[in-house]
PyMOL commands that place a pseudoatom at each C-alpha (Angstrom):
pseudoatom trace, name=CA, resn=UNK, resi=1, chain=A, elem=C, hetatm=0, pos=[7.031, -18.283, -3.008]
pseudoatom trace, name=CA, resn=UNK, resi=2, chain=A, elem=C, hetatm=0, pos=[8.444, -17.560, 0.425]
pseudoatom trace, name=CA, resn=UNK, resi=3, chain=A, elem=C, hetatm=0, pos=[8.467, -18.915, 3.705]
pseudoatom trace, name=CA, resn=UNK, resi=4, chain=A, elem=C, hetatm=0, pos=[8.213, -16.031, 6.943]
pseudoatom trace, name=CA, resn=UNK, resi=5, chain=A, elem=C, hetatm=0, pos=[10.236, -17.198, 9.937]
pseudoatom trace, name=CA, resn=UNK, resi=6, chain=A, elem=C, hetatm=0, pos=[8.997, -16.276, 13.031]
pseudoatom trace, name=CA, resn=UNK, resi=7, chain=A, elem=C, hetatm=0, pos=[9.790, -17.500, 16.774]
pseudoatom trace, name=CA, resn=UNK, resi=8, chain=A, elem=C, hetatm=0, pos=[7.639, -16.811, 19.346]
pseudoatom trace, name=CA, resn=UNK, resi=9, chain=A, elem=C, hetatm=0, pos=[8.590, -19.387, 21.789]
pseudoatom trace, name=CA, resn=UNK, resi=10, chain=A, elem=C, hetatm=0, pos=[10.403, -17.310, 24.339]
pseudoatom trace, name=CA, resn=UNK, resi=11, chain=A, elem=C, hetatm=0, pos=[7.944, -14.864, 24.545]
pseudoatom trace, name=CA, resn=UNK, resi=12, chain=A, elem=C, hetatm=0, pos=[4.574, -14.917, 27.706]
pseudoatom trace, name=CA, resn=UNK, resi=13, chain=A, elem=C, hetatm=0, pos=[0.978, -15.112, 26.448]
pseudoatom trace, name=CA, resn=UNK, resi=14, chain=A, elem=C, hetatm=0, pos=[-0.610, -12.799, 24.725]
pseudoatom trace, name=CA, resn=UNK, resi=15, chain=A, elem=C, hetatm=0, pos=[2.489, -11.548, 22.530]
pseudoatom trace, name=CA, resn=UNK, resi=16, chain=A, elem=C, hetatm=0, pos=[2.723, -14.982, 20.635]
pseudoatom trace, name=CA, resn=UNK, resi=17, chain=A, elem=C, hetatm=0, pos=[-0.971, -14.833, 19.235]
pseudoatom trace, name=CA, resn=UNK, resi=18, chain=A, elem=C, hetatm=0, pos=[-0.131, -11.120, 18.439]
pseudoatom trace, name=CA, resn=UNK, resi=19, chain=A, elem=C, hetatm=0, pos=[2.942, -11.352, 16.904]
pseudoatom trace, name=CA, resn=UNK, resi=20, chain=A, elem=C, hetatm=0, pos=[1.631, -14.235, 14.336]
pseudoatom trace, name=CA, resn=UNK, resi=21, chain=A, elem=C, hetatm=0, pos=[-1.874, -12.289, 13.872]
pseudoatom trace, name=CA, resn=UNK, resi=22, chain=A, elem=C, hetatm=0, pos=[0.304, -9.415, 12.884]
pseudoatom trace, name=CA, resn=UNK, resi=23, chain=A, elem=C, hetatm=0, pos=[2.572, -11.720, 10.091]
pseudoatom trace, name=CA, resn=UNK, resi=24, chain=A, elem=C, hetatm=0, pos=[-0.510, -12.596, 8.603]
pseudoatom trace, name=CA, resn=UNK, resi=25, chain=A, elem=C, hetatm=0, pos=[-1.571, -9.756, 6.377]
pseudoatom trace, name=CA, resn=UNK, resi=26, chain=A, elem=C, hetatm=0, pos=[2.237, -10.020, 4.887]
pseudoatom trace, name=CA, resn=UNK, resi=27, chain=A, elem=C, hetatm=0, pos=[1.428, -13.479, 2.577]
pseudoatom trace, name=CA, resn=UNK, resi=28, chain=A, elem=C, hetatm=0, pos=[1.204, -13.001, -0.290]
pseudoatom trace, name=CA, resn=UNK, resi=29, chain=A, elem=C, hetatm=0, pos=[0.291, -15.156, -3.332]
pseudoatom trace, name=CA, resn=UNK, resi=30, chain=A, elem=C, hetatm=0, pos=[2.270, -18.560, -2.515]
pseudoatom trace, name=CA, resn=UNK, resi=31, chain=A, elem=C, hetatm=0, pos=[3.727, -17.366, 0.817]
pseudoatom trace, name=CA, resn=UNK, resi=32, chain=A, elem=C, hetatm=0, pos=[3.712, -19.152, 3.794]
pseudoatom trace, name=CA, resn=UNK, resi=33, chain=A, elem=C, hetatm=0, pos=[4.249, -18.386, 7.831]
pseudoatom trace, name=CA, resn=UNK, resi=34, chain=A, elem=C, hetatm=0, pos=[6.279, -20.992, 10.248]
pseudoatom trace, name=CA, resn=UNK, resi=35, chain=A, elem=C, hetatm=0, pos=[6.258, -20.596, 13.288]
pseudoatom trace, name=CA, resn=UNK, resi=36, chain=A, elem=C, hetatm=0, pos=[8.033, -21.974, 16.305]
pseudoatom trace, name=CA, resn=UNK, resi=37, chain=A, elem=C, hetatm=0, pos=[6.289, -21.959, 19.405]
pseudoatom trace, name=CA, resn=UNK, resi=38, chain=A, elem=C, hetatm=0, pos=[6.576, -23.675, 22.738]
pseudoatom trace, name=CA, resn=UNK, resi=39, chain=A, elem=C, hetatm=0, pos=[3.157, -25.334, 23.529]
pseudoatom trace, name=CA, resn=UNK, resi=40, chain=A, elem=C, hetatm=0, pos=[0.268, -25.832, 20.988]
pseudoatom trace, name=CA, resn=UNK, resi=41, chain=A, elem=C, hetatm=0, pos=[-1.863, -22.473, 19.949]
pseudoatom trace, name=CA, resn=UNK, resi=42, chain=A, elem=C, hetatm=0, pos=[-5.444, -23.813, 20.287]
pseudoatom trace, name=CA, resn=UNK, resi=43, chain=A, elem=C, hetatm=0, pos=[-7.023, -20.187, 20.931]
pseudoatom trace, name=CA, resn=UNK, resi=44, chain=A, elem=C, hetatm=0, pos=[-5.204, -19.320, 17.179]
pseudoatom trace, name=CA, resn=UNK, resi=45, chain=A, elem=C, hetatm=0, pos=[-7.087, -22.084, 15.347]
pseudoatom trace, name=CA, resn=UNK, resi=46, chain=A, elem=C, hetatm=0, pos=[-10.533, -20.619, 15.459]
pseudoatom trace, name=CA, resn=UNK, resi=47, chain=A, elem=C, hetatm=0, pos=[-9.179, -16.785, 14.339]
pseudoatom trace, name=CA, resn=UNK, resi=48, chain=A, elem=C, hetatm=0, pos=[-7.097, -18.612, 11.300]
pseudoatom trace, name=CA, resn=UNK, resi=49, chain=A, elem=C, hetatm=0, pos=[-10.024, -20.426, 10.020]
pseudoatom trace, name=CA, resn=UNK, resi=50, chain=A, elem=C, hetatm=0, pos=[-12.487, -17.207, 10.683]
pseudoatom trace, name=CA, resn=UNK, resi=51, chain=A, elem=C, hetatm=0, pos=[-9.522, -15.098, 8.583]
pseudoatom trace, name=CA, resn=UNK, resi=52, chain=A, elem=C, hetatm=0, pos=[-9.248, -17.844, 6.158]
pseudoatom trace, name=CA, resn=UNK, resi=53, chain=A, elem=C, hetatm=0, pos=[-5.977, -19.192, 6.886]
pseudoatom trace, name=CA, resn=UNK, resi=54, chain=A, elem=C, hetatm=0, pos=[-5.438, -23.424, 6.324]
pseudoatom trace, name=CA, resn=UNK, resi=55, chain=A, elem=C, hetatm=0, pos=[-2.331, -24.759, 8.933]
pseudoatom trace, name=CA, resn=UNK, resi=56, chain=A, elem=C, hetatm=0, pos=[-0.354, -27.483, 9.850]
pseudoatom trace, name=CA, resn=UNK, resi=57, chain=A, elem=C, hetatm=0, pos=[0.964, -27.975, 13.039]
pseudoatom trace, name=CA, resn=UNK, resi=58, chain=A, elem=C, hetatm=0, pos=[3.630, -30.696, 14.442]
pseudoatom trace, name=CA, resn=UNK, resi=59, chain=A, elem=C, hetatm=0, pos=[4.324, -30.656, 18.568]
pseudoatom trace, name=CA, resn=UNK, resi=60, chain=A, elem=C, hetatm=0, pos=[7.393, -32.736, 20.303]
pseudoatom trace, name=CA, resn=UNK, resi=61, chain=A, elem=C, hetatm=0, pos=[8.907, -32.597, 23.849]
pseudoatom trace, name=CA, resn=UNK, resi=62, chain=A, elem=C, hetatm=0, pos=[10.724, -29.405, 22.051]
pseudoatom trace, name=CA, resn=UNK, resi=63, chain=A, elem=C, hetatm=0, pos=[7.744, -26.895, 21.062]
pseudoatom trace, name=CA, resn=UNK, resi=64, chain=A, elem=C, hetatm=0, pos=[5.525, -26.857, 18.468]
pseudoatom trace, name=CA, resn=UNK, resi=65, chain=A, elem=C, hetatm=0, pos=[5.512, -25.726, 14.587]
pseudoatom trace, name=CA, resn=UNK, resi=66, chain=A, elem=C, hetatm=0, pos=[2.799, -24.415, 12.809]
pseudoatom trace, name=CA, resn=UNK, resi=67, chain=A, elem=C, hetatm=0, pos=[2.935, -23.607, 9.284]
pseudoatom trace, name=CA, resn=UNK, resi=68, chain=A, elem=C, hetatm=0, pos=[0.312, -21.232, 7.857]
pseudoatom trace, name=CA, resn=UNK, resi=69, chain=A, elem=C, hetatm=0, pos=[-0.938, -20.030, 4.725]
pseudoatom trace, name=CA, resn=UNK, resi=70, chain=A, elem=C, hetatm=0, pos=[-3.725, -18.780, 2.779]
pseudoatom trace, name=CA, resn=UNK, resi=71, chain=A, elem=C, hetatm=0, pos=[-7.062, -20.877, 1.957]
pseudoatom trace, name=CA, resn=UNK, resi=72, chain=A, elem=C, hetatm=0, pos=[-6.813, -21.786, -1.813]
pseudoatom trace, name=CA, resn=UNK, resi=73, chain=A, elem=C, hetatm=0, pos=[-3.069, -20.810, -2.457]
pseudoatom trace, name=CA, resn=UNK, resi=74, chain=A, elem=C, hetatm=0, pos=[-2.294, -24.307, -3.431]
pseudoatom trace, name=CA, resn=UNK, resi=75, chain=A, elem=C, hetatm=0, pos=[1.494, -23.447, -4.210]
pseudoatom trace, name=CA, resn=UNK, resi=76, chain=A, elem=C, hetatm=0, pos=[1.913, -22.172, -0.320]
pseudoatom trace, name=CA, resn=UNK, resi=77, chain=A, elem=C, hetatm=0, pos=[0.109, -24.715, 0.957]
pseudoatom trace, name=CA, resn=UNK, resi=78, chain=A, elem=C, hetatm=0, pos=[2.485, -26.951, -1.255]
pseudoatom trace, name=CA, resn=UNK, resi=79, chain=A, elem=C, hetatm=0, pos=[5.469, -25.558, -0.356]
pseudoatom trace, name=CA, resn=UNK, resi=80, chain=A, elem=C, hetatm=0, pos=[4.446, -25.847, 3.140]
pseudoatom trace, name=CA, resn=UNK, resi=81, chain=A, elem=C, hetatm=0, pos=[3.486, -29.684, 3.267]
pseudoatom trace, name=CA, resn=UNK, resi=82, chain=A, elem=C, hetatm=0, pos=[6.871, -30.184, 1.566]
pseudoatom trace, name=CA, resn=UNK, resi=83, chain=A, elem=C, hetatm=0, pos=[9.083, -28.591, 4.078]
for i in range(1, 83): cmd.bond("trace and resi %d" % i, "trace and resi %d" % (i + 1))
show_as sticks, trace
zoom trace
């Protein structure tokens, strides 16, 4: 099981959708994606649930983190409560 880091808080609108659309495809079996943003990514809900993709997200005055991984992996979506 691993966890992909990826921060795409500093960069403008589209690139953070992009960048986490294109980190997808790398999970594997118990693998999960974090990533730090700085504003909630409401337009990214509907393509992780079509491309089914289960996620967590937590927002404070600092940004937002999201953790995704695959519907069904129960270990990543373990790991990824836990952290």
């Amino acid at each position: 099981m691993n966890v992909i880091e990826l921060d795409v808080s500093a960069l403008e609108p589209c690139e953070p959708l992009e960048r986490i659309l294109e980190a997808l495809p790398r999970l594997g079996a118990g693998d999960w994606l974090r990533v730090r943003h700085r504003r909630e990514p409401r337009p990214l809900y509907g393509l992780l649930a079509e491309g089914g993709f289960r996620w967590w997200t937590r927002c404070d005055e600092r940004g937002c983190e999201i953790r995704i991984w695959r519907d069904g992996d129960a270990g990543a979506e373990q790991a990824a409560l836990d952290a």
